[in-house]
SEMI-961615 format. One record per residue: residue in three letters; z, y, x of N, C-alpha, C in turn. Coordinates in steps of 0.1 Angstrom, whole numbers, plus 5000, padded with zeros to 4 digits. Each point is the difference from the previous one (the first is absolute). Layout:
BEGIN
ALAZYXZYXZYX/...
end
This chain:
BEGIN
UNK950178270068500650125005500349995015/UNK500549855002500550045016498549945004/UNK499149955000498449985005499550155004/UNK500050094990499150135001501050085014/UNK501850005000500750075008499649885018/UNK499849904997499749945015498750035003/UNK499350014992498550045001499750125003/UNK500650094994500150185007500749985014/UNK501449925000499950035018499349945012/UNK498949894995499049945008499250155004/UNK499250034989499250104999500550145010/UNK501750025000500350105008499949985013/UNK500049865003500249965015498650055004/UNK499149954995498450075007500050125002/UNK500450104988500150185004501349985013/UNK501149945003500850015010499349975015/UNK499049894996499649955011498850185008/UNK499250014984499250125006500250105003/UNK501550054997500950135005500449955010/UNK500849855010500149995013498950035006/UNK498449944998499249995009499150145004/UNK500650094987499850215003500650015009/UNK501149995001501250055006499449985013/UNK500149865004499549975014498550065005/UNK499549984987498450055007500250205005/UNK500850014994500250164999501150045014/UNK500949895001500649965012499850005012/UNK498849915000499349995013499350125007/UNK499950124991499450145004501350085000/UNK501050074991500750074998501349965005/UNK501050045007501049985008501350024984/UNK500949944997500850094991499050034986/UNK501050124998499650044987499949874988/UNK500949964997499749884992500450034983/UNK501250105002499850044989499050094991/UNK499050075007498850074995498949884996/UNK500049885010499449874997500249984984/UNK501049955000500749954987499550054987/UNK500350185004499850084990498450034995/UNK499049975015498950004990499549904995/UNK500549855006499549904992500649954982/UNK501250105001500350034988499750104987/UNK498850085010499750134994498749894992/UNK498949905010498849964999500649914986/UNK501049935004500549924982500350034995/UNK500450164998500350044985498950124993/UNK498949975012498750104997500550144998/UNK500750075012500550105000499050085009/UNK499950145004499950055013501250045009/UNK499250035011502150025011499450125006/UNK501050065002499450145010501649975011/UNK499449985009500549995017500350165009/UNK501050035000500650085007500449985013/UNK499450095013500750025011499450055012/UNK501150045005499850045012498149995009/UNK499550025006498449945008500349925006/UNK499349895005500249865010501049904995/UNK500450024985500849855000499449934993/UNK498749964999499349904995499849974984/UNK499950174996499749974985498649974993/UNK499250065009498150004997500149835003/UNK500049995014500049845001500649894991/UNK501050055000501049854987499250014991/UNK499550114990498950034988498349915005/UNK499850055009498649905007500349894998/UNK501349935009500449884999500149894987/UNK500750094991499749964985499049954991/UNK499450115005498350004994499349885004/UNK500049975013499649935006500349794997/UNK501150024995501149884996499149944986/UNK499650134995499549954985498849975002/UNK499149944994498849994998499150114990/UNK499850125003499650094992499350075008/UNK499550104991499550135009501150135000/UNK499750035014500750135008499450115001/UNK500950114995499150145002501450105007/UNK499550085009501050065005499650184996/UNK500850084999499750124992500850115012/UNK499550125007500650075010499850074994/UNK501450054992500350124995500050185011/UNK498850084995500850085007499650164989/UNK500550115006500050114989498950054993/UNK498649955008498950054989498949914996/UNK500949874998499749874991500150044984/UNK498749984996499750054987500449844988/UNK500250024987500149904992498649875003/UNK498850054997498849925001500249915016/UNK500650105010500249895011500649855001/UNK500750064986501049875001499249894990/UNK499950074984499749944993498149954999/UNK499250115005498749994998499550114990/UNK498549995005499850094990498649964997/UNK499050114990498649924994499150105012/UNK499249925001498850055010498949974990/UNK499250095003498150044990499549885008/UNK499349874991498849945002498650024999/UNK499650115007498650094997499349904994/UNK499849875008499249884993499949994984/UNK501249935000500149994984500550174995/UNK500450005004500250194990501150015000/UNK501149955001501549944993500850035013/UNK501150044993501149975009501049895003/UNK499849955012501049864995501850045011/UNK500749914997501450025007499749905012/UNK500850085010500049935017501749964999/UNK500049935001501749984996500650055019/UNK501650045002500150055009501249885005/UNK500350065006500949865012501449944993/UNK500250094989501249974991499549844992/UNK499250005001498849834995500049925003/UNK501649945003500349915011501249924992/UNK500349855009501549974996501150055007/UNK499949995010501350075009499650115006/UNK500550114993499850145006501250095007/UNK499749985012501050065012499650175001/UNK500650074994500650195001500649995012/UNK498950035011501150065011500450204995/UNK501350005004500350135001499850054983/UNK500349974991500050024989500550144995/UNK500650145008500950044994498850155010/UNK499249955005499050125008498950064989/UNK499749914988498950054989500850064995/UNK498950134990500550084991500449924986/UNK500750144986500449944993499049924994/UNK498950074999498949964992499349825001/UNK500149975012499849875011501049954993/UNK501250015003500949874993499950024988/UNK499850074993499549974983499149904996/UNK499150025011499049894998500349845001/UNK501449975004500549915001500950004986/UNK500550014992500649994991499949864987/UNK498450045000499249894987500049895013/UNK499549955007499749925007500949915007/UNK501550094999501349895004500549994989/UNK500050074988500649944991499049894987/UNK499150045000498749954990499149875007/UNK500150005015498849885003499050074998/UNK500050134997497850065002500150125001/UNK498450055002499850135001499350044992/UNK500250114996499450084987498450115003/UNK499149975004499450125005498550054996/UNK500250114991498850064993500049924988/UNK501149964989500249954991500149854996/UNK499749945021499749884996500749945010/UNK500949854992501349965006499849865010/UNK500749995010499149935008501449895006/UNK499849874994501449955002499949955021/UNK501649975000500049995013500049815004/UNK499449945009500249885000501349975003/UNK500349814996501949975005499549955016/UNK501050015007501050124995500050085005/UNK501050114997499750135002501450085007/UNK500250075011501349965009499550165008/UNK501150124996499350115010501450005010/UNK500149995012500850005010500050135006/UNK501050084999499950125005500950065009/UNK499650075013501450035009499650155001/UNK501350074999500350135008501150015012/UNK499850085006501150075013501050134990/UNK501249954999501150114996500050135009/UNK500449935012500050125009499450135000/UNK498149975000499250135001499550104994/UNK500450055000500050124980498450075007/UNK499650035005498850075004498749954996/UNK499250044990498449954992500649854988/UNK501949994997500149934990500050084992/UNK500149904986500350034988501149924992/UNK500750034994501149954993499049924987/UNK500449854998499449884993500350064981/UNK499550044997500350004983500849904994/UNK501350044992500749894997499549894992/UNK498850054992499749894992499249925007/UNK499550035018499349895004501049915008/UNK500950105001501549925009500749864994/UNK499450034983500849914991499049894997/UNK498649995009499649884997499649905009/UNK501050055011500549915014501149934995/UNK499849854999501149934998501349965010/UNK499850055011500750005011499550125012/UNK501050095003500250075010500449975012/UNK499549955009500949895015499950125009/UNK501450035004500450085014500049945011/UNK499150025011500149915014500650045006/UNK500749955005500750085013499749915013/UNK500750095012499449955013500349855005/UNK499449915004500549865006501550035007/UNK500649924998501249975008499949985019/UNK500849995008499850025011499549865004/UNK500449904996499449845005498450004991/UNK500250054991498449964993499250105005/UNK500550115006498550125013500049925013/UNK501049925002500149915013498649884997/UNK500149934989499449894995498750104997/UNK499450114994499250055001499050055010/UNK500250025011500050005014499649905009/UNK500649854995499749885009499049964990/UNK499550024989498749924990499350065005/UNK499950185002499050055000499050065011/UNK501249995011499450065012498649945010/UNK499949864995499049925005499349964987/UNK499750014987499549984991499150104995/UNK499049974993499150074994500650024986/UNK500050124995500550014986499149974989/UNK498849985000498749934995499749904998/UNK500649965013499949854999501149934991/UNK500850055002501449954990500050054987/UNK499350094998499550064987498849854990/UNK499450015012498649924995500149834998/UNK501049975006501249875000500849964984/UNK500250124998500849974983499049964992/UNK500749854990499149944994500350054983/UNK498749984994499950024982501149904998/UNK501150044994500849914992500249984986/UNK499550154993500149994983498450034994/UNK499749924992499050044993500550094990/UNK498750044993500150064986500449964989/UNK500049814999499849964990501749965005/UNK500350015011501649985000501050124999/UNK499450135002500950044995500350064988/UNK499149984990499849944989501249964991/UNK499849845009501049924993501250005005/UNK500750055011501150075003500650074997/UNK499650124993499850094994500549954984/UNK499449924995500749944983500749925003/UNK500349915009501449935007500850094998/UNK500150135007501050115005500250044985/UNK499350064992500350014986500849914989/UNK500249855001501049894997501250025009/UNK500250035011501450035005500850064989/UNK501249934998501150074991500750105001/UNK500250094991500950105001500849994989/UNK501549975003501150034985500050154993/UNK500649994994500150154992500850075009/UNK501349985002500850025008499450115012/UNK499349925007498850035010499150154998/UNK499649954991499450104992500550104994/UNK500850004995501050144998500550065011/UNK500449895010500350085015499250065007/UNK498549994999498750085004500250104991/UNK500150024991499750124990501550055005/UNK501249994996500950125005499450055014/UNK500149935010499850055012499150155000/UNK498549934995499350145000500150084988/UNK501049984989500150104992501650125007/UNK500749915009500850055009499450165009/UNK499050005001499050095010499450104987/UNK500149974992499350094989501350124995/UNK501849925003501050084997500950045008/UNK499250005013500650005016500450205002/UNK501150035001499550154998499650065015/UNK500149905010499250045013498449985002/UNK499749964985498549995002499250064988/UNK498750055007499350114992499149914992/UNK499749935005498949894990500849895003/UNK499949914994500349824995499049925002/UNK499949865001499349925000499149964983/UNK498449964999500149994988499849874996/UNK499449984988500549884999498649875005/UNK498750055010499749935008500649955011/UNK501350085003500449935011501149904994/UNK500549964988501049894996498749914999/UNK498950014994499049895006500149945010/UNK499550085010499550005016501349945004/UNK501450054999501549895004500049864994/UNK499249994991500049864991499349935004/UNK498550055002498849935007500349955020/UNK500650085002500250005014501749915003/UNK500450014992501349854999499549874998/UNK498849994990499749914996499149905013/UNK499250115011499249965004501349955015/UNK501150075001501049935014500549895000/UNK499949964980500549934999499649855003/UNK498450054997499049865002500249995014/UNK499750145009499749955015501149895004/UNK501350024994500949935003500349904993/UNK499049944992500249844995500349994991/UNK501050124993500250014986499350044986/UNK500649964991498950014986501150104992/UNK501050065006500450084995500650105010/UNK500050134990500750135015501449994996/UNK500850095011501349985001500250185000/UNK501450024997500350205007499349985013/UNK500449955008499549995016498850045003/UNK499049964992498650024998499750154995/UNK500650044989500150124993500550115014/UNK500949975006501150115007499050005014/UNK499249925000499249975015498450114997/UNK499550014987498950075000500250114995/UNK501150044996500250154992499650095008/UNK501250025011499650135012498449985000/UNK499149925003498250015003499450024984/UNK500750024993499650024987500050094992/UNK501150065002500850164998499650115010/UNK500249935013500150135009498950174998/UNK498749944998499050084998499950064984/UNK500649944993500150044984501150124994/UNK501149995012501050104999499850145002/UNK500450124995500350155011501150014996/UNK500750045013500950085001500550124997/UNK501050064995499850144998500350035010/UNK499350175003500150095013501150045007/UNK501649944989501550025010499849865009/UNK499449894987500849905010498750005018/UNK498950074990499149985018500550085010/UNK500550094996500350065010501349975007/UNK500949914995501049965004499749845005/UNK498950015006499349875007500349864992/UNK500250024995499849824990498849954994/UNK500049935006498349874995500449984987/UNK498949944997499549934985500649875007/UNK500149905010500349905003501750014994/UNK500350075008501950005001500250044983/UNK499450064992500250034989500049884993/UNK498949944996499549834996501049895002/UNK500350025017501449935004501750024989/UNK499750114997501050044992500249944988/UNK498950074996499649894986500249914994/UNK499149915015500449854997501149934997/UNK501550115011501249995000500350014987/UNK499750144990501149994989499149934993/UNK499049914996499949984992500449784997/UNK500949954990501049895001498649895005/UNK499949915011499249905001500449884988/UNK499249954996499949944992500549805005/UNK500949964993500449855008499849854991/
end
């Protein structure tokens, strides 16, 4: 018994060592932002997708590049805009006059790391077409199912701000983003430190500088590492009140369902590793909820209109509901 528990924390030291050496490689381009760092190398261990919110110019296309880049896989980037049809994304069959037949041209969604710029500019129809393929690993098309290689990672950002040629995300595709990261603007010393990296640098070149740090076949096995992380019951009862809390919330129109007590379990389990441990703590739990919840909630129409976020609500939550000791 105690061989197999010193043996799992050798094993975590390597995933610790390869979440330092992201961080830095990701570091060496991106000023800050360390918590969106975190969040998507936690999103890639618990085989989630993440949709990235904010403002233009705070380095959300880039950190997603950057990512992609870290892994050893293939990269497809996807520019959502309003008369982006389904087959754009997914493919479609083209006539082989030769042979007679129609065969499938698979489309850019045929990738391992697939970066959605602007995610929220296609119609409803377009993000439908995403539905089988973030939750299933494949695509279904003209009767015939077409799995996706590992791994399989869609990175997606929109701008809150611009309401003009968006579309509001369908909740059931909102619910199969394992994390929702809000960026907000660098702090005043990190646009200072932004400024002195960049103003004589090539951003290409610092781009083209970051090295492959994770294979396939490692994140893999990080991945079933992350899945032996412990969770007590205790623990686990405190994930389930929390989001059963939002389902009896009377300031909220919808609740969280029960993929996101998953996604809080999978995404504790994976903080836990980055940080050495073989088991999660509340700390871990209370640290990913808000990026877990936030996008899974509505509000009813008093409380929107009486300006309260899904964030401050969640915060609430967290509050009544007893932490577990």
């Amino acid at each position: 018994m105690e061989n197999n528990f010193f043996e799992q924390r050798t094993d975590l030291s390597t995933l610790s060592i390869a979440v330092q050496n992201i961080r830095s490689a990701v570091g060496a381009v991106i000023i800050g932002q360390h918590q969106m760092v975190d969040l998507l190398i936690a999103g890639l261990l618990s085989d989630g997708h993440i949709l990235i919110e904010g403002v233009p110019g705070v380095a959300k296309t880039l950190t997603a590049k950057l990512l992609a880049k870290i892994i050893d896989a293939g990269f497809s980037r996807i520019q959502f805009t309003p008369d982006l049809m389904p087959s754009d994304v997914l493919g479609t069959s083209v006539f082989n006059p030769r042979e007679a037949v129609f065969q499938f041209k698979q489309g850019p969604v045929f990738s391992n790391i697939i970066l959605i710029d602007e995610i929220n500019r296609a119609p409803a129809k377009t993000q439908a077409a995403l539905f089988e393929v973030m939750e299933e690993r494949q695509v279904t098309v003209d009767g015939v199912t077409y799995p996706m290689s590992f791994p399989f990672m869609v990175l997606a950002t929109q701008n809150p701000i611009e309401q003009e040629g968006t579309y509001r995300l369908p909740e059931a595709q909102l619910d199969r983003f394992i994390f929702k990261i809000e960026v907000k603007y660098p702090t005043l010393t990190e646009e200072m430190d932004i400024l002195k990296t960049q103003h004589q640098a090539n951003p290409l070149q610092l781009t083209d500088a970051v090295p492959k740090i994770l294979s396939s076949a490692e994140i893999a096995h990080y991945r079933e590492m992350i899945r032996q992380i412990k969770a007590e019951d205790k623990l686990i009862e405190y994930i389930a009140r929390l989001v059963n809390e939002t389902r009896n919330n009377s300031s909220l129109y919808l609740g969280a369902s029960p993929r996101a007590s998953l996604a809080i379990l999978k995404a504790s389990k994976a903080f836990a590793a980055m940080r050495g441990r073989d088991f999660i703590t509340p700390e871990d739990i209370i640290e990913v909820t808000p990026h877990v919840l936030r996008h899974r909630i509505i509000l009813t129409p008093e409380k929107e209109m009486e300006g309260i976020t899904p964030d401050e609500l969640i915060e609430k939550i967290i509050k009544s509901v007893e932490v577990p000791r």
